[in-house]
N, C-alpha and C positions, 0 to 999 in steps of 0.2 A: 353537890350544888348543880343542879340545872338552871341554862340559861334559855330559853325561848326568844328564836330572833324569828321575824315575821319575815318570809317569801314570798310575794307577789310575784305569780306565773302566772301570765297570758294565757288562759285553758284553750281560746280560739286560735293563736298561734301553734301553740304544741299540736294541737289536732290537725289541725291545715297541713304541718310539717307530714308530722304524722300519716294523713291520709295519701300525700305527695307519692311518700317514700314506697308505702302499699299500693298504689295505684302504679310507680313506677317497676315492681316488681314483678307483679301482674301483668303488664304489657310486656317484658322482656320475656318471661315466661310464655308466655302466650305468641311473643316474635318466635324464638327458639322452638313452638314445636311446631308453627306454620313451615318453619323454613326446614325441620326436619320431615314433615308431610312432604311438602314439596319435590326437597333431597332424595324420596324413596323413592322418584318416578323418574329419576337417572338408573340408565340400565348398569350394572356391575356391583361391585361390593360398595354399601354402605357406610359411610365414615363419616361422626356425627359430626364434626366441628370443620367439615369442608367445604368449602367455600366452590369450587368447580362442582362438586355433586351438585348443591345448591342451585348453581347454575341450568346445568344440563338437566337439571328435572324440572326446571319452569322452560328451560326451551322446548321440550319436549312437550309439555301441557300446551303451551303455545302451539308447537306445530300443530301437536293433534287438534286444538281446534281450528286453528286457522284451516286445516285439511276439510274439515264439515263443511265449514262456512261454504267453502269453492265447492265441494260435493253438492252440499244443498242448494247452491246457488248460482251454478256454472253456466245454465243458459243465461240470465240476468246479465252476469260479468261480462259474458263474452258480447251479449249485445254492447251493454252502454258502452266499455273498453271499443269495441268494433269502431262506435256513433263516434268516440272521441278521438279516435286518431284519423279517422275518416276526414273529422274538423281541421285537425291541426296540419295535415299532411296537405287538404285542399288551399289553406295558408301559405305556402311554400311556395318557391318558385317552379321548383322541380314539378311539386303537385298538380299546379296551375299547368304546368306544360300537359301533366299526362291526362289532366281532365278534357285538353282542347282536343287531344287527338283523338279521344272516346267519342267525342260529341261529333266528331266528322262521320 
């Protein structure tokens, strides 16, 4: 004897689940081999699941570019940096002293 009992499944529920779960696999997947790209630009041995590699190879990215920027751009810096402490330091009292004794 067979019995037939009817199932009503949500197909748009399932699928939503569904696409969640794949989409959340794919981004971890995808975090994991950012962060092992990253990891290989720590100088020493490699070790996947480390967290300091991890680290020291985005400092390093970082340094190296922040290094360019100021390479590429070192008159600019050193100007405005110059214009601004110039400002801040004429503010002072101290500053004020040392401007009057220029101006003599």
């Amino acid at each position: 004897m067979v019995i037939n009992i009817p199932i009503q499944i949500d197909e748009s529920a399932f699928e939503g689940k569904v696409s969640k779960e794949i989409q959340d696999r794919v981004v971890k997947e995808l975090l994991k081999q950012i962060k092992k790209q990253i990891a290989s630009n720590a100088s020493g041995y490699y070790y996947p699941d480390d967290e300091r590699k991890f680290e020291a190879g985005l400092s390093n990215i970082v340094r190296e570019k922040v290094a360019k920027v100021i390479d590429e751009y070192e008159d600019q810096i050193i100007e405005v940096a110059g214009k601004e402490l110039a400002a801040r330091l004429a503010r002072t009292k101290k500053g004020k002293e040392i401007l009057e004794r220029y101006k003599e």
